[in-house]
C-alpha positions in Angstrom: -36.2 43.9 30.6 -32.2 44.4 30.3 -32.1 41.4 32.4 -33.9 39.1 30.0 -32.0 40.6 27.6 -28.9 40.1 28.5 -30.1 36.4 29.4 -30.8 35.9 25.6 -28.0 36.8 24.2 -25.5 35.0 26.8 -27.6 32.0 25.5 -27.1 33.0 21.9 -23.6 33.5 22.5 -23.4 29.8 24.1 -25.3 28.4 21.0 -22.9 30.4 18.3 -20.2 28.9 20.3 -21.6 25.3 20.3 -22.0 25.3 16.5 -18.6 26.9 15.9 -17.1 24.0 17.6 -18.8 21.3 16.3 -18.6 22.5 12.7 -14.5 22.8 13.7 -14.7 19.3 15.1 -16.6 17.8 11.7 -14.1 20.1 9.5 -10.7 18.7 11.1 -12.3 14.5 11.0 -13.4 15.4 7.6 -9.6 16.7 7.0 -8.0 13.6 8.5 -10.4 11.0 6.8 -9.0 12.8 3.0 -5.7 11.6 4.3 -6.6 8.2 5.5 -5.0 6.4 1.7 -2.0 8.5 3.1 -2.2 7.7 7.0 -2.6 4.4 6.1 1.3 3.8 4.3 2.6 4.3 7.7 1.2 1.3 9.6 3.9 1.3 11.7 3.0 4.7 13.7 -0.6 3.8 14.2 0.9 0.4 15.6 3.0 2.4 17.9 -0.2 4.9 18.7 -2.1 1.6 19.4 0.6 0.5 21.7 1.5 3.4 23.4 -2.7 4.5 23.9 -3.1 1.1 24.9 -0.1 0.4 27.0 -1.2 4.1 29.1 -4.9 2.7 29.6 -3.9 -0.6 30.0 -3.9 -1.0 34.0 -6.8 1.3 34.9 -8.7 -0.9 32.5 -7.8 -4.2 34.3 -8.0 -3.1 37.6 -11.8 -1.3 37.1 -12.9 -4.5 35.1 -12.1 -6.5 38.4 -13.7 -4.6 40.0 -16.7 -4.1 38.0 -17.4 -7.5 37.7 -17.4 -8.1 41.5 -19.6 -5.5 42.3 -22.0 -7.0 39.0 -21.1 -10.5 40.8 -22.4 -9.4 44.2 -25.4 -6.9 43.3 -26.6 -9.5 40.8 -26.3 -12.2 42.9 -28.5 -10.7 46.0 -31.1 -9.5 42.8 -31.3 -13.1 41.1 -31.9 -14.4 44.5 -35.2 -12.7 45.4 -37.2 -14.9 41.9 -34.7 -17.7 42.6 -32.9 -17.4 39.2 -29.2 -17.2 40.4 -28.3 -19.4 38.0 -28.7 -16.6 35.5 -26.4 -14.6 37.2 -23.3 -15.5 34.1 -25.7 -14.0 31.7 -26.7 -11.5 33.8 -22.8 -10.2 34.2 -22.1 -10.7 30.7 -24.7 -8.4 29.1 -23.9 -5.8 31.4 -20.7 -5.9 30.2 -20.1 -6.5 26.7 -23.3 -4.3 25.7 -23.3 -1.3 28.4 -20.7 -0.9 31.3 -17.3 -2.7 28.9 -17.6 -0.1 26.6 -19.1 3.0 28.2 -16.4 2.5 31.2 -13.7 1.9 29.0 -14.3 4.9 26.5 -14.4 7.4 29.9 -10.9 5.4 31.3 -9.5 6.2 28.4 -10.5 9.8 28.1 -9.2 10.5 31.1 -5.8 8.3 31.1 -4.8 8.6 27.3 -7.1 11.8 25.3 -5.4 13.5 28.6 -2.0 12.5 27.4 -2.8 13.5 23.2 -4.1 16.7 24.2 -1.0 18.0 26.2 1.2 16.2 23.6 -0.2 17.9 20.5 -0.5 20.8 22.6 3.0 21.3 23.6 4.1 20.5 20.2 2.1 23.4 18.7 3.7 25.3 21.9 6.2 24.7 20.9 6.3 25.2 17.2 6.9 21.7 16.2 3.6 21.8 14.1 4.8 25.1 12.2 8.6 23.5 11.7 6.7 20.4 10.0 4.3 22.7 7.9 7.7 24.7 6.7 9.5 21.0 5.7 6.5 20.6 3.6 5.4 17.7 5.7 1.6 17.7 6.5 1.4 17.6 10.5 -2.2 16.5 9.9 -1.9 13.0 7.8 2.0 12.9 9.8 0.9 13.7 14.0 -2.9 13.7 13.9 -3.2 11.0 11.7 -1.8 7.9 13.2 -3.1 9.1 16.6 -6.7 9.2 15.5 -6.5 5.6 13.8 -4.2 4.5 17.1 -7.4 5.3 19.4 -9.7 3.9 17.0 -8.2 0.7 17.1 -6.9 1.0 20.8 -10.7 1.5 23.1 -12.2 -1.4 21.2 -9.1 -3.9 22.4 -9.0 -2.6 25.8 -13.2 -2.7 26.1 -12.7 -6.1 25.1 -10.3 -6.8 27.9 -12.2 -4.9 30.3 -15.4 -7.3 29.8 -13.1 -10.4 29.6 -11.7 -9.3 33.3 -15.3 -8.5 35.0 -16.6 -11.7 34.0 -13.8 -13.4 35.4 -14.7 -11.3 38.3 -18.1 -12.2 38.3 -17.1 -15.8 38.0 -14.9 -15.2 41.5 -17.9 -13.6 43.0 -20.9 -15.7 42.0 -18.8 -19.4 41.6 -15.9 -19.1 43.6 -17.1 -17.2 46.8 -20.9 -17.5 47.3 -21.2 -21.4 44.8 -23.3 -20.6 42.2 -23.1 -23.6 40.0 -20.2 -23.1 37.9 -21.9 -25.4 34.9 -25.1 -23.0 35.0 -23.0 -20.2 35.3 -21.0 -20.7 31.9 -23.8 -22.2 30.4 -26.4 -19.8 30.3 -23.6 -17.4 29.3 -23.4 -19.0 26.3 -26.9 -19.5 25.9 -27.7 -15.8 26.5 -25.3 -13.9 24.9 -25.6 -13.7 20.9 -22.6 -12.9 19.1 -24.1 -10.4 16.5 -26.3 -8.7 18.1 -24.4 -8.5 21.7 -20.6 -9.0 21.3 -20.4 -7.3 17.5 -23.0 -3.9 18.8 -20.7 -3.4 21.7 -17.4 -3.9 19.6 -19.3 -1.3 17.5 -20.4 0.7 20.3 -16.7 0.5 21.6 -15.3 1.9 18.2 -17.7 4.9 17.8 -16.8 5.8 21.6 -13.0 5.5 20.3 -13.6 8.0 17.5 -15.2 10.2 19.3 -13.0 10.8 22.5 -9.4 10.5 19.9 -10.8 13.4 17.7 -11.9 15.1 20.9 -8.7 15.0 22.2 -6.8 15.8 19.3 -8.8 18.6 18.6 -8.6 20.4 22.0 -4.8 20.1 21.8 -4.5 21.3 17.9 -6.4 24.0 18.6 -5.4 24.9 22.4 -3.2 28.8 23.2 0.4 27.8 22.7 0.7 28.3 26.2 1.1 26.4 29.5 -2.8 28.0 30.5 -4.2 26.9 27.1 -2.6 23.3 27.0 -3.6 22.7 30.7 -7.3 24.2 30.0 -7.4 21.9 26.9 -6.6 19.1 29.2 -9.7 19.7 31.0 -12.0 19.8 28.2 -10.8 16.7 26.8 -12.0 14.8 30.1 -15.6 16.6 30.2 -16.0 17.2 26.2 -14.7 13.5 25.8 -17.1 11.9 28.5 -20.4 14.0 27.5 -19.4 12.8 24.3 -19.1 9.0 25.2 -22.5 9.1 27.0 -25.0 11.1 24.7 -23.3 8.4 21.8 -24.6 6.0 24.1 -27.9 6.5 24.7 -28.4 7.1 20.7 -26.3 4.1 20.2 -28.1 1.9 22.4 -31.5 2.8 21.5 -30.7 1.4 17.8 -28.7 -1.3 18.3 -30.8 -3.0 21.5 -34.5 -1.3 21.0 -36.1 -4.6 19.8 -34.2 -6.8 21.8 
């Protein structure tokens, strides 16, 4: 009976503690959305968060595209083959791409490359008292640190998903055109045939941004409110990745089912 017990309340315990940090998480976005007229006078630090987020994620991205789009290439080439449609196989790469795998893959790079790198850095700032320091100049360290960061990653995953399905359709191309001769015209062609611009490219750019907001305000969340210490910035680190990619994929699945459920 104790045993059950104890059961119960470690999973109330669990429960208290999911709902104390998602209401933290929806408190500090609401806080940094009431400073967005301010944020917003400083374009120039969320161009250099956009630069320097993008410029950290930038290689991962283009290497796993490549990738990715030779393994789509390949797989959907030896698929296609068995109804005799590998003239499909440009559409078939595509789809998977700039609706699923361009932004899904991109959003978990970039947790793990970039949120990694916002976490430690507003970590070690509060570590370090940097936070407090701006607080006592009267300078709001949310609208001032947070701020630009959150709008930098917003703006940032959407680019780099974009190049990331750019690259594996190139790879695809290589794959299915270059190296087995799928007919190049078909290929392109029923690319363009298949793939709408609203309700493909714009869902996915959309997709893309939502996955951006989440995994930025994950990140900065973990490090504003990590231990000012070397444990509690390197455990924040962690959480980022698995908080940030649990994130990305549960979004996904809700995301998906309204944008593509008709189609």
């Amino acid at each position: 009976m104790s045993g059950a017990l104890n059961s119960v309340a470690a999973l109330g315990a669990l429960f208290l503690q999911f709902v104390s940090a998602l209401g933290g998480f929806a408190l500090l976005l609401a806080k940094i959305l009431a400073r967005t007229a301010a944020i917003l006078k400083r374009p120039r630090l969320i161009a250099a968060q956009v630069h320097f987020l993008g410029n950290h994620s930038l290689a991962i991205i283009l290497v796993a595209g490549l990738f990715v789009g030779l393994v789509l290439g390949l797989q959907g080439y030896y698929t296609l083959r068995r109804y005799g449609s590998e003239e499909a196989l440009g559409v078939l790469v595509a789809l998977s791409l700039v609706r699923e795998l361009g932004p899904v893959i991109a959003a978990l790079l970039f947790a793990g490359r970039a949120g990694t790198s916002l976490t430690a850095e507003i970590g070690l700032m509060k570590a370090g008292e940097q936070l407090s320091a701006l607080e006592t100049m009267a300078v709001d360290p949310i609208a001032r640190v947070l701020g630009p960061r959150f709008f930098g990653g917003l703006i940032a995953v959407p680019l780099l998903a974009a190049l990331f399905s750019a690259v594996g359709v190139i790879g695809g191309w290589l794959v299915g055109v270059a190296l087995i001769g799928v007919d190049a015209g078909a290929f392109w062609s029923q690319m363009s045939d298949g793939v709408d611009f609203w309700n493909d490219i714009v869902n996915g750019v959309i997709k893309s941004a939502v996955f951006g907001l989440a995994v930025t305000h994950v990140a900065l969340m973990q490090g504003y409110e990590s231990k000012p210490t070397p444990d509690g910035v390197a455990r924040a680190t962690t959480l980022t990745v698995v908080a940030g990619s649990l994130a990305v994929l549960g979004l996904d699945f809700v995301l998906t089912a309204l944008m593509f459920g008709d189609t």
